[in-house]
C-alpha positions as a LaTeX table, in Angstrom:
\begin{tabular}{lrrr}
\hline
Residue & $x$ (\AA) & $y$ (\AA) & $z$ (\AA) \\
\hline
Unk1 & $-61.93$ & 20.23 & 41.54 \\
Unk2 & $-60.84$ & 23.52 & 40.98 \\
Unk3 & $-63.31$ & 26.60 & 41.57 \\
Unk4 & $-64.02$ & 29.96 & 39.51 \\
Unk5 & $-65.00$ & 33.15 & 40.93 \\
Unk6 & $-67.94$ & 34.67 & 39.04 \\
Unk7 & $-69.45$ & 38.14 & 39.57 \\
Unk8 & $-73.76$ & 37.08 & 39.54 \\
Unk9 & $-76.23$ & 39.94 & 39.92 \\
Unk10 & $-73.60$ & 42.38 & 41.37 \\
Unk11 & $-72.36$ & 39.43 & 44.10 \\
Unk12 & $-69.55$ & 37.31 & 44.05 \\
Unk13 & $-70.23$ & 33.09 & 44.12 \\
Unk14 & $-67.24$ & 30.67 & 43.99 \\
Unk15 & $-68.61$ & 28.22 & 41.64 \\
Unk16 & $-67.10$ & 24.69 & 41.77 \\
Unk17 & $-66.48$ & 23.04 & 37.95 \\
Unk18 & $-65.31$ & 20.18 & 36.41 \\
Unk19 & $-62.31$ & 20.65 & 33.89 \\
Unk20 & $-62.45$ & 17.88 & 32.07 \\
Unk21 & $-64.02$ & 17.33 & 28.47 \\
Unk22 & $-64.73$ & 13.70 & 28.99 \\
Unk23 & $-66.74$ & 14.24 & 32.02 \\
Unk24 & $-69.69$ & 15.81 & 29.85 \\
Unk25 & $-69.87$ & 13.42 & 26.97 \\
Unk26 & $-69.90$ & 10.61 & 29.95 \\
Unk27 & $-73.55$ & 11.83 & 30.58 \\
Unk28 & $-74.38$ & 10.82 & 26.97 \\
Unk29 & $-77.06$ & 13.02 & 26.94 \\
Unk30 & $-79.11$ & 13.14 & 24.02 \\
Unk31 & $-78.03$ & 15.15 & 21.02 \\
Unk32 & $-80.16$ & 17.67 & 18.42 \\
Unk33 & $-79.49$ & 17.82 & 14.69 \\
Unk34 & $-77.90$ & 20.62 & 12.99 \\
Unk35 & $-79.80$ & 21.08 & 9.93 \\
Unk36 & $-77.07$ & 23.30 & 7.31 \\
Unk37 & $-76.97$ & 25.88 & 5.15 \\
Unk38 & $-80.47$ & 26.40 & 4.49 \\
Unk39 & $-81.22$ & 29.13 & 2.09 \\
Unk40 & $-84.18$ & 31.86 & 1.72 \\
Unk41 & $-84.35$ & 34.32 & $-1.45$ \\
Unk42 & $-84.38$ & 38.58 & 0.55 \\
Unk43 & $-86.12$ & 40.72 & $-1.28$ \\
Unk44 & $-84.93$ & 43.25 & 1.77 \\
Unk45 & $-80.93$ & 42.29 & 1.13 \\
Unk46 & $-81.19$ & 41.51 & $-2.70$ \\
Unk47 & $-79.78$ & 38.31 & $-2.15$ \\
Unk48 & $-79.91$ & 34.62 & $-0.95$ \\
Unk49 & $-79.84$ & 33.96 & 2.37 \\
Unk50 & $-78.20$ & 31.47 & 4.45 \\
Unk51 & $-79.03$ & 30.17 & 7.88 \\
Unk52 & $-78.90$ & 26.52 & 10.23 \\
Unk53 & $-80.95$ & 25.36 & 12.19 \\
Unk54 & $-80.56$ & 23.15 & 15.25 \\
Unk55 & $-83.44$ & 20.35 & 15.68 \\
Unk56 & $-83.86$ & 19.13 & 19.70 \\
Unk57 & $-84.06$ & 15.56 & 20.33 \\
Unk58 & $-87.37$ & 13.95 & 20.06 \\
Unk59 & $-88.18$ & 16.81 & 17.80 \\
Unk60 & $-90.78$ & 14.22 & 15.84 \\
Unk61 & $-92.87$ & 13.43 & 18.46 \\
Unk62 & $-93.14$ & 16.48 & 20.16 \\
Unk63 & $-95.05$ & 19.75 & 19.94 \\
Unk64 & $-92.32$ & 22.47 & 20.05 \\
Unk65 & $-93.46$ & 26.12 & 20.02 \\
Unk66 & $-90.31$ & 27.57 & 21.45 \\
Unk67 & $-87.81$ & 29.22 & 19.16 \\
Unk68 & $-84.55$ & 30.59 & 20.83 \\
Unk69 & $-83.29$ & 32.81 & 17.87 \\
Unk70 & $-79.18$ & 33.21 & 17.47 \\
Unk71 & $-77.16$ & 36.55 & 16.34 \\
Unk72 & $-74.00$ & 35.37 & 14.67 \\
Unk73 & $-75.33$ & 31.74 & 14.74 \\
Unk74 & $-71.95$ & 30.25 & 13.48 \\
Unk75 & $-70.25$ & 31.82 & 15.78 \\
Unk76 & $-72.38$ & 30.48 & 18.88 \\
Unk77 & $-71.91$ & 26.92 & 17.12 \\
Unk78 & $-67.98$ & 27.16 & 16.61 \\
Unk79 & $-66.73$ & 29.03 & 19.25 \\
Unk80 & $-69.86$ & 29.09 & 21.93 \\
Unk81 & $-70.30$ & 25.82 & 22.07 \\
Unk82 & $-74.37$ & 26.33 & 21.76 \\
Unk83 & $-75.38$ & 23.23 & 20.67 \\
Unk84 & $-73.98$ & 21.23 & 23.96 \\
Unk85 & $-75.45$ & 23.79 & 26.04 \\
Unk86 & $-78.71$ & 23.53 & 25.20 \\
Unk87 & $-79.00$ & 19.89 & 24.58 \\
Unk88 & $-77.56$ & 19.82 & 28.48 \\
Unk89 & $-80.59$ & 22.30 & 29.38 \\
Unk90 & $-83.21$ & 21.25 & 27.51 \\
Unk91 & $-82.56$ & 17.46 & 29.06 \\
Unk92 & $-82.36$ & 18.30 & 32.17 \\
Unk93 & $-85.41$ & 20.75 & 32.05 \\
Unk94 & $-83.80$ & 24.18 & 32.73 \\
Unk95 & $-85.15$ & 25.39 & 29.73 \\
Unk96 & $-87.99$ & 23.93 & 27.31 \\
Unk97 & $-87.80$ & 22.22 & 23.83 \\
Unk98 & $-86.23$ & 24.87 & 22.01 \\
Unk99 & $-86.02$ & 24.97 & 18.26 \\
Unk100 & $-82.82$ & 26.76 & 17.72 \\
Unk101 & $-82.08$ & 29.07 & 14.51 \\
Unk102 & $-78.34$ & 30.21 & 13.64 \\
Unk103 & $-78.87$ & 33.65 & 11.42 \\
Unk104 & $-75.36$ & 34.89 & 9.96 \\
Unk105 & $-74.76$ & 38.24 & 8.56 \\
Unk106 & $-73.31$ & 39.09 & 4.94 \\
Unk107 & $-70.99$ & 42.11 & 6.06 \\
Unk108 & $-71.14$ & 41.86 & 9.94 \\
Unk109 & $-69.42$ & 45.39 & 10.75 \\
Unk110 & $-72.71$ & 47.17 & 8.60 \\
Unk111 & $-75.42$ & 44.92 & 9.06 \\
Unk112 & $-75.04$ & 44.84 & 13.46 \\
Unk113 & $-75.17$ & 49.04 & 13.75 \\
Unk114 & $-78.95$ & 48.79 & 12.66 \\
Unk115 & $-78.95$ & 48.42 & 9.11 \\
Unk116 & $-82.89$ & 48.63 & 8.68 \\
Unk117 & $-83.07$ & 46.29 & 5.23 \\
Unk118 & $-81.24$ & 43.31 & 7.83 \\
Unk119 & $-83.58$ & 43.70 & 10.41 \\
Unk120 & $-86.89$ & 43.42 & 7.93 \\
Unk121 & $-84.97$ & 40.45 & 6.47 \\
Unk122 & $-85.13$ & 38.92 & 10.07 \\
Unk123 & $-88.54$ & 40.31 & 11.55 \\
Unk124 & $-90.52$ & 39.62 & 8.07 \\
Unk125 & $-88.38$ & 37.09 & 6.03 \\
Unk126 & $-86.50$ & 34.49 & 8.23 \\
Unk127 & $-88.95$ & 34.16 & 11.36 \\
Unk128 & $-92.53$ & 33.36 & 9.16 \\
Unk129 & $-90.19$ & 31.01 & 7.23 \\
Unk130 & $-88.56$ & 29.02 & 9.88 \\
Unk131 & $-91.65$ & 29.04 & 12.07 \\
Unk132 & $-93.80$ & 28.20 & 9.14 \\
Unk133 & $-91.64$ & 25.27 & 8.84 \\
Unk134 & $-90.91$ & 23.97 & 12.21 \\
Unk135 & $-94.55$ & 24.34 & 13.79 \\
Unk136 & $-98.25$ & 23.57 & 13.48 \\
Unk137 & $-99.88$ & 26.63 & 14.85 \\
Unk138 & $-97.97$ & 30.16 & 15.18 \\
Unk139 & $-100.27$ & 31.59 & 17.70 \\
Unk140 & $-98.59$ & 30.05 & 20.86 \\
Unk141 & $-94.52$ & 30.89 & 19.97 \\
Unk142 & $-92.66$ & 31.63 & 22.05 \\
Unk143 & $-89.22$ & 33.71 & 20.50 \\
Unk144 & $-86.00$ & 34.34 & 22.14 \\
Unk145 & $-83.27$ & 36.14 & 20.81 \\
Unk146 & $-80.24$ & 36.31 & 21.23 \\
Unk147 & $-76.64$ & 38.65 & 20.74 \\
Unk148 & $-73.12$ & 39.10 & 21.71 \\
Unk149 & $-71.09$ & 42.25 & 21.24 \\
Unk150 & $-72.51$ & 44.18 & 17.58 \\
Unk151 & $-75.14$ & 41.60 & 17.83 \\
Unk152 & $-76.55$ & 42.08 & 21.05 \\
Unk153 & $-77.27$ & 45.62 & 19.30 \\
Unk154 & $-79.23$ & 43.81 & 16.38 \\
Unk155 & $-80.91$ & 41.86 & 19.00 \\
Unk156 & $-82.34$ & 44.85 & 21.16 \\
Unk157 & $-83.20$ & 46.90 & 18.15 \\
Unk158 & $-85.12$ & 44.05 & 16.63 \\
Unk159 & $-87.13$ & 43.39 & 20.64 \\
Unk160 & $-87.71$ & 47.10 & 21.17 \\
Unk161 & $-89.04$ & 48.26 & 17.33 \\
Unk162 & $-91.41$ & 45.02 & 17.26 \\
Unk163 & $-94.99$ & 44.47 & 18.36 \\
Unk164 & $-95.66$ & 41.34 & 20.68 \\
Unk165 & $-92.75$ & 39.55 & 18.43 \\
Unk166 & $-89.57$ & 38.91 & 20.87 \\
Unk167 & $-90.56$ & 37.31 & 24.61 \\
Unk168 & $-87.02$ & 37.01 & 25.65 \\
Unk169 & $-83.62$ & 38.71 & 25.13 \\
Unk170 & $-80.11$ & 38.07 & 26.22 \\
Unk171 & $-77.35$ & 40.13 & 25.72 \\
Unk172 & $-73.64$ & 39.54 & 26.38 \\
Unk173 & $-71.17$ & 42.07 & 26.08 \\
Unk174 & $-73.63$ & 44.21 & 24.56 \\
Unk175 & $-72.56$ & 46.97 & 22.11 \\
Unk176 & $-75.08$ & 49.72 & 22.39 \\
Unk177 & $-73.27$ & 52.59 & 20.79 \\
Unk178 & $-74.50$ & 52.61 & 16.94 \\
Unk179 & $-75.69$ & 55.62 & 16.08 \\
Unk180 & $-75.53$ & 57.87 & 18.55 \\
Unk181 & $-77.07$ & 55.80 & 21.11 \\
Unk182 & $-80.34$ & 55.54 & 19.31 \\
Unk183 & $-81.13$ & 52.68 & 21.44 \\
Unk184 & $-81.35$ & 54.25 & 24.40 \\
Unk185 & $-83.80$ & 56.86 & 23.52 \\
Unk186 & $-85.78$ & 54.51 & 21.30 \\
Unk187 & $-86.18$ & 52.03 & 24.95 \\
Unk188 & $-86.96$ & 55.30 & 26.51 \\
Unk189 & $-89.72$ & 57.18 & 23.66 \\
Unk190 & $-91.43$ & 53.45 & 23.31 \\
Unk191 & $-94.37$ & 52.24 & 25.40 \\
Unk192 & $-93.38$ & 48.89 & 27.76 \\
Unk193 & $-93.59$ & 45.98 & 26.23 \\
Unk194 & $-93.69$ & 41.94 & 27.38 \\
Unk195 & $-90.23$ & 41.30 & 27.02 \\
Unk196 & $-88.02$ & 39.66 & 29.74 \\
Unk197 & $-84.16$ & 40.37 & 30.03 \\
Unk198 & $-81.13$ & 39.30 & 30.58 \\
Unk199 & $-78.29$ & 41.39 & 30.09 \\
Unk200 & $-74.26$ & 40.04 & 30.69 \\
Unk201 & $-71.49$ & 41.55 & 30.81 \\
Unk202 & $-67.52$ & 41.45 & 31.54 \\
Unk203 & $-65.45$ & 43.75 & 33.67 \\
Unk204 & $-62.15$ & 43.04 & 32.38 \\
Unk205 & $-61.77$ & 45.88 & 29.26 \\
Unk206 & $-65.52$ & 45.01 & 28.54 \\
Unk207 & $-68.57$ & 47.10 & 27.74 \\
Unk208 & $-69.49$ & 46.95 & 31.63 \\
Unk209 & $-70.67$ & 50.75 & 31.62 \\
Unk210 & $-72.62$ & 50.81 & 28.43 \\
Unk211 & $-74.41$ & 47.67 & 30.04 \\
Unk212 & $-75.24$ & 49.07 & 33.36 \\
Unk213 & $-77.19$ & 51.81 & 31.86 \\
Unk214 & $-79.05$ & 49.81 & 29.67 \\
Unk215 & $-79.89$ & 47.26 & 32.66 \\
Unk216 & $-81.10$ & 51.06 & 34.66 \\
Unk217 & $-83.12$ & 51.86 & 31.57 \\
Unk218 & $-84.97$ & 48.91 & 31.26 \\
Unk219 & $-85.66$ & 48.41 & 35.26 \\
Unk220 & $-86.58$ & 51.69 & 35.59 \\
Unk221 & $-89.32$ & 51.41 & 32.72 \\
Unk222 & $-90.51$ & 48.34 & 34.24 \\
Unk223 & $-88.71$ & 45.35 & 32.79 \\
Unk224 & $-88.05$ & 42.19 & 34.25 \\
Unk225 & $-84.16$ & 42.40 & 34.18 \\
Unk226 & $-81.48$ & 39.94 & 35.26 \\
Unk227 & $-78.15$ & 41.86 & 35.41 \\
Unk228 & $-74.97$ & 39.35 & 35.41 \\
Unk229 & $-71.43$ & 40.36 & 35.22 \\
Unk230 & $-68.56$ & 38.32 & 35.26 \\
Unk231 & $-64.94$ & 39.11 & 36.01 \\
Unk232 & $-63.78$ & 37.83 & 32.36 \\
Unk233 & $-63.67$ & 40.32 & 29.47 \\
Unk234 & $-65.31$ & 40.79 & 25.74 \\
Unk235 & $-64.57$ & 37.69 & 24.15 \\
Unk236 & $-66.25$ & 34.13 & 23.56 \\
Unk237 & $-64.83$ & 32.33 & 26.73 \\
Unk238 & $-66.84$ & 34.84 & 28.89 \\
Unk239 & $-69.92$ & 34.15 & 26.48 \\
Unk240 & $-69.52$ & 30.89 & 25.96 \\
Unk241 & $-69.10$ & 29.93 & 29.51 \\
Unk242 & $-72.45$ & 31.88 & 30.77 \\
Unk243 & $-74.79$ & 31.18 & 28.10 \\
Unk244 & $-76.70$ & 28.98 & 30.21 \\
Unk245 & $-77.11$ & 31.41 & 33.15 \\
Unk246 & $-78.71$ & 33.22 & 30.89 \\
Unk247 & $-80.94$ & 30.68 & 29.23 \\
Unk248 & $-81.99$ & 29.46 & 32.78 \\
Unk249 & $-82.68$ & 33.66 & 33.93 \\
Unk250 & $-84.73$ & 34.55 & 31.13 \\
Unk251 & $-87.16$ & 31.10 & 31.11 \\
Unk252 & $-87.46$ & 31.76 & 34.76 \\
Unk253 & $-88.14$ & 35.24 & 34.76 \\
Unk254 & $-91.36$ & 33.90 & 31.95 \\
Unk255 & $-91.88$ & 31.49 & 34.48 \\
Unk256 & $-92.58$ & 34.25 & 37.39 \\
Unk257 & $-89.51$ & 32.04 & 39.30 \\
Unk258 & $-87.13$ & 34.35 & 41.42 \\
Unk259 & $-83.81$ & 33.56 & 39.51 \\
Unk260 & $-81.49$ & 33.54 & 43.00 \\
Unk261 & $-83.51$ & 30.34 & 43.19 \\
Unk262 & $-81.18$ & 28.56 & 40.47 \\
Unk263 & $-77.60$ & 29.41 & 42.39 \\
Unk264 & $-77.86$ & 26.00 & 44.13 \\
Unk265 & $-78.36$ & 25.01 & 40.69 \\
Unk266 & $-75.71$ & 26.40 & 38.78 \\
Unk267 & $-73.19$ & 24.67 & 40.78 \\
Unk268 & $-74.76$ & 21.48 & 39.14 \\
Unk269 & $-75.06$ & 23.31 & 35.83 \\
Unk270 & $-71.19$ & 24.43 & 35.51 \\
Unk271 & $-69.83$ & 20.94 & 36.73 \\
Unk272 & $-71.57$ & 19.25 & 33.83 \\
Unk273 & $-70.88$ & 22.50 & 31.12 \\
Unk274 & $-67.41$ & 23.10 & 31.86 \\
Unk275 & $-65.17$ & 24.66 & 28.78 \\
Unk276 & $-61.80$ & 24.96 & 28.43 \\
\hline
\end{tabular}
């Protein structure tokens, strides 16, 4: 067994794993269903839209009000490996029942420095649709988002400018820069809201600095923040490999659960979820 040294809330932890891709689908753990290519008409982008969404297991039997919602879905599928990470969490009860939804960009270079007709799109478009779909009652969802990179950008913008709409955000590698930093002041001009955090980073040519300001900001107004940085740099093995750090942070953080709790944990976790 071979161990990797990862840097966790500004601490370094020698987690054991277990290199080996046949060790996971050993487990057989129950698997969700990708449904494809689903398309909305935008009146905000002038166009059809596409998107997937990603079912749990026992999705027909259960009342599911959770919806973790994906920057750059594809990408999470292809190259993050989403799909086995949260079927792994979700079964073992890290996180809850999670109805997962993949949104992809047209032009992703515009559309992730706050392009204002995307984010309506999302906020007043995609969300009532999907959720209008996928559940009974809208009163009790609960949303998390979720970016990498330009799409951690989307992905604040969209939690900050929005009443009571995001409960949960995760960012990895975030790319706060567009426009002038707007972000920054908008986090600082805006009232608090109920929003718990979870904010990654690498420190290997990454966006480490741009990060730890934003995870200052945010504590300092009062957020629940987990800060994680890891010594890998801005690319999808770092993000792939610590999604579900920050899956488990955030639902523990709504939870009111200290997240050091879960280090004992993780060992577990990264044996089982262990990516070339």
């Amino acid at each position: 067994m071979n161990k990797e040294n990862r840097i966790l809330n500004n601490v370094s932890i020698d987690y054991p794993f277990i290199n080996d891709e046949d060790y996971y689908a050993s487990k057989k753990y129950p698997k969700g269903e990708l449904i494809k290519d689903i398309s909305i008409s935008s009146k905000f982008m002038g166009q059809d839209m596409n998107f997937n969404v990603y079912i749990p297991y026992g999705f027909k039997d259960e009342k599911i009000n959770n919806f973790i919602y994906v920057i750059d879905g594809s990408q999470y599928l292809e190259y993050g490996n989403m799909n086995t990470t949260v079927d792994f969490l979700m079964y073992e009860g890290y996180i809850p029942k999670s109805i997962i939804v993949l949104i992809d960009p047209c032009e992703r270079t515009n559309e992730h420095k706050i392009s204002y007709n995307y984010i309506k799109y999302i906020k007043n478009e995609l969300i009532p649709y999907v959720e209008s779909t996928y559940t009974i009652c809208r009163d009790y969802i609960k949303r998390t988002m979720i970016g990498a990179s330009w799409g951690a950008m989307t992905t604040m913008y969209i939690a900050m400018t929005s009443d009571n709409l995001i409960d949960n955000v995760i960012t990895q590698s975030g790319s706060f820069w567009a426009k002038d930093w707007m972000i920054f002041d908008i986090i600082n001009e805006m009232d608090k809201k109920d929003i718990n955090f979870c904010i990654q980073t690498g420190v290997k040519n990454d966006t480490e600095f741009m990060n730890e300001r934003m995870s200052k900001i945010l504590k300092d107004k009062g957020y629940n923040v987990v800060y994680q940085k890891f010594n890998e740099g801005h690319n999808w093995s770092n993000w792939k490999n610590h999604l579900s750090e920050a899956l488990i942070a955030v639902f523990d953080n709504e939870n009111n659960e200290a997240y050091e709790d879960e280090e004992d944990n993780m060992d577990y976790i990264m044996e089982i979820l262990s990516f070339d």
